[in-house]
C-alpha positions, 0 to 999 in steps of 0.5 A, a space after each residue: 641445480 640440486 633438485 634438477 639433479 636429483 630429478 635426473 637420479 629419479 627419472 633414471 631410477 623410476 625407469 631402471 627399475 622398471 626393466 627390471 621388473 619387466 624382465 623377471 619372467 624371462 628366464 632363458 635357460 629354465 625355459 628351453 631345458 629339456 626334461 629327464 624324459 628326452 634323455 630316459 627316451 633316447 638312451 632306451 631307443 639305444 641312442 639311434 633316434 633323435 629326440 623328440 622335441 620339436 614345436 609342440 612339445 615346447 608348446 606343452 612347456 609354457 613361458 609363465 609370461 604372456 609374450 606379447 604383453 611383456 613386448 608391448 611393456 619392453 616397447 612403452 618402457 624404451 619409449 619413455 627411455 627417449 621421451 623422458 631422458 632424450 634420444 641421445 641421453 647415454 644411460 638412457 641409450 643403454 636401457 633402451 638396447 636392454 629392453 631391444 634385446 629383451 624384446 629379442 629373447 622374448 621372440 627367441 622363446 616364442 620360436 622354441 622348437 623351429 629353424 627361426 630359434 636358432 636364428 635369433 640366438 646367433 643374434 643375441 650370442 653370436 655365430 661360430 662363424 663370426 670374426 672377432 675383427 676384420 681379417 681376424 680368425 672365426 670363433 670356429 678356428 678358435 674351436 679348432 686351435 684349442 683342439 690342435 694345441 690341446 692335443 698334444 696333451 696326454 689326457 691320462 697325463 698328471 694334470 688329468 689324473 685326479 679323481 672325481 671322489 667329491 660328491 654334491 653335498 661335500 662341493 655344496 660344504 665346501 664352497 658355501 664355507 668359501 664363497 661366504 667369506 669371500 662375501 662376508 660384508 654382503 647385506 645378504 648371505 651367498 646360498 649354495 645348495 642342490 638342485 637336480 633341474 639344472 644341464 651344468 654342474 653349477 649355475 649362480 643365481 642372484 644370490 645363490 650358487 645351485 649344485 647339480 645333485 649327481 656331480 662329482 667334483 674333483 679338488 680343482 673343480 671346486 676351485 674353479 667354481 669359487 672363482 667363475 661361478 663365485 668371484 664373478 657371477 655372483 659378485 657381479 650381481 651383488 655389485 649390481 645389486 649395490 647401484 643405488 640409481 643404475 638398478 638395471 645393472 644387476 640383471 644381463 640381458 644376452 649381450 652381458 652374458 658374452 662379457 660376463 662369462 669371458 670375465 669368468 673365463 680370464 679370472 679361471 685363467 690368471 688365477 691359475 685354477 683353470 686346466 687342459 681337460 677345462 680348455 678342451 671343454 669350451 673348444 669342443 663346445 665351439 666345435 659342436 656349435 659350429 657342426 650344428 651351424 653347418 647342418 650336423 643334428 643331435 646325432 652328429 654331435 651326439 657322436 662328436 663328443 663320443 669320439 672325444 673320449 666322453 661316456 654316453 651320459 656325458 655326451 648327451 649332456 653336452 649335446 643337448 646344450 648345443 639344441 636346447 631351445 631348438 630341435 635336433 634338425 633346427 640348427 645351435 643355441 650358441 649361447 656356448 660360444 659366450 665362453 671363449 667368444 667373451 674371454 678374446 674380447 675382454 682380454 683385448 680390452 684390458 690389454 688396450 687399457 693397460 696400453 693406453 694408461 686407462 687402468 681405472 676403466 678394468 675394475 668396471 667390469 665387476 659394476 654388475 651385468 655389463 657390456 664391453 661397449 658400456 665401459 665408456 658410459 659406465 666410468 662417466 656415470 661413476 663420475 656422475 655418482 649415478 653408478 657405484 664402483 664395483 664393491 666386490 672385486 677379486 684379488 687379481 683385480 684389486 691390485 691391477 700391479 701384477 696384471 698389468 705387468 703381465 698384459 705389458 709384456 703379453 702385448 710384446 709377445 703377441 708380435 713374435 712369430 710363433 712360428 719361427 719360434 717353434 723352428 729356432 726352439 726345436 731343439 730344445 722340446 
């Protein structure tokens, strides 16, 4: 029974790591960006002209990969996913949709610069039209709920007074001496530096956390990247990088990103490090997407982020996420939605396990880059000893006490009426 098991282990492993090494060459996001051209260009064009990226100019851009080959190994490998595990094998039907969705990417980057990118993204990431269940509002009133509530607080109040006074070499001090304590006992050391290719004022990589060098940062903001940037896509990937069979699971394909940037969502937000002018962000993100899914161009959204109060340059910035892959006519990379589309589910997942008495299934979403549909598969395979339990977890979710209280009564409070509340309680605000 004991060589047949670690036959098993091996066969899991053999196949596991291959995937991860088909997938190295997809890198989504360095494959879409646009360079400082596009921005010099069109801000010397007065910001009256859509940008010039269309087919070609991604066709000058190439992938470093031959796409056809990576498709025709990501096929062979799922098929020897059913040949050698079964078709119904579960960690095998879990390499076998990675490598579906992989394949998926990969077509997504082959279509850079035409209507059928953005198609393809709203397969992988989702639309801003979409329910998050039957009945249920869209994601697009999601977008509009945060501005209405959002609105109501004053910009220039106190919560949004403090001054942007940190630069990139302080925030890169500052969060490297932070993040290696947090992950002193890592085999490897946790790199932060600067890096002037990135469209976001921070991106972790697999064992790095890189600094746009023309950011500034305010106290809050370096709190903030510690613990999403840090606390869960950086410790999610050493905890991937700890599987000593399930090697897959330090790599995310598009649908981990909805589950891992949700995670980092919910921890900004119970670690108390997240704030208004933060919510508005992601809302106005929603918002952008959904115009461009409505027909909006760069322009549109261009003039959207101008009316919310944000500088040329910023406007920009944020206007190019939404077309980045795509063109300023073609329709959203909606990888934007991840966010908040990612930070309903998972915290509809732990209030449900909070509910049913299943506290022991939350920790495995620090296992490395999963899925909310992986949780089932995942605690059988921690049984199994095929998958190690999370080794880096945050404070919040090493003592489960204090959120559990909290979803306990967060479950009561969603059944009020909000309201009747506002009626009874007008007086009082």
């Amino acid at each position: 029974m004991a060589d047949n098991n670690d036959a098993y282990r091996d066969t899991v492993r053999k196949l596991s790591d291959r995937i991860v090494a088909a997938q190295k060459p997809i890198r989504i996001l360095d494959a879409i960006k646009w360079d400082a051209g596009i921005k010099q260009e069109f801000f010397a064009n007065g910001c009256r002209q859509q940008p010039r990226v269309d087919a070609a100019y991604y066709r000058d851009r190439p992938l470093g990969f031959d796409a056809e080959d990576l498709g025709h190994e990501l096929h062979a490998i799922e098929r020897d996913i059913v040949r050698q595990l079964g078709q119904f094998n579960p960690v095998g039907k879990m390499m076998g949709r990675m490598c579906r969705e992989y394949q998926m990417a990969i077509r997504m980057l082959q279509a850079r610069g035409t209507p059928a990118f953005s198609d393809l993204s709203q397969q992988l990431y989702g639309a801003a039209s979409d329910a998050f269940h039957a009945g249920d509002p869209s994601i697009a009133d999601l977008g509009a709920m945060l501005a209405e509530t959002l609105g109501n607080i004053d910009r220039e109040s106190d919560l949004s007074s403090e001054p942007r006074d940190i630069i990139a070499e302080e925030a890169v001090r500052m969060l490297q001496q932070r993040l290696s304590a947090a992950f002193s006992e890592a085999d490897s050391s946790v790199r932060v530096f600067l890096d002037d290719g990135i469209v976001a004022d921070a991106a972790a990589g697999a064992d790095y956390l890189k600094i746009r060098d023309d950011a500034r940062f305010r106290n809050r903001d370096i709190r903030l990247l510690e613990v999403h940037e840090g606390w869960v896509h950086l410790g999610t990937t050493l905890n991937g990088q700890d599987q000593p069979v399930c090697t897959f699971l330090s790599k995310g394909p598009p649908s981990a990103t909805v589950t891992q940037e949700g995670l980092a969502i919910l921890m900004e937000i119970i670690a108390f490090t997240s704030y208004p002018d933060r919510l508005r962000k992601l809302g106005n993100r929603i918002r952008a997407v959904s115009m461009a899914e409505q027909g909006a161009t760069f322009l549109d959204v261009f003039g959207f982020f101008r009316e919310q109060g944000l500088d040329d340059d910023e406007s920009f910035n944020h206007a190019s996420r939404i077309f980045r892959g795509s063109g300023p006519t073609y329709g959203p990379f909606t990888k934007d939605l991840s966010y908040s589309k990612g930070f309903i589910m998972v915290y509809n997942l732990i209030q449900l396990a909070v509910r049913h008495g299943r506290l022991d299934r939350v920790p495995l979403l620090f296992c490395g880059k999963v899925t909310l549909e992986d949780i089932p598969v995942l605690a059988h395979l921690v049984e199994e000893g095929l998958v190690n339990p999370p080794r880096f977890l945050p404070p919040q979710f090493s003592d489960l006490s204090a959120l559990a209280a909290w979803m306990a009564y967060s479950g009561f409070l969603n059944r009020l009426s909000l309201d009747r509340i506002e009626a009874d309680y007008a007086h009082l605000v």
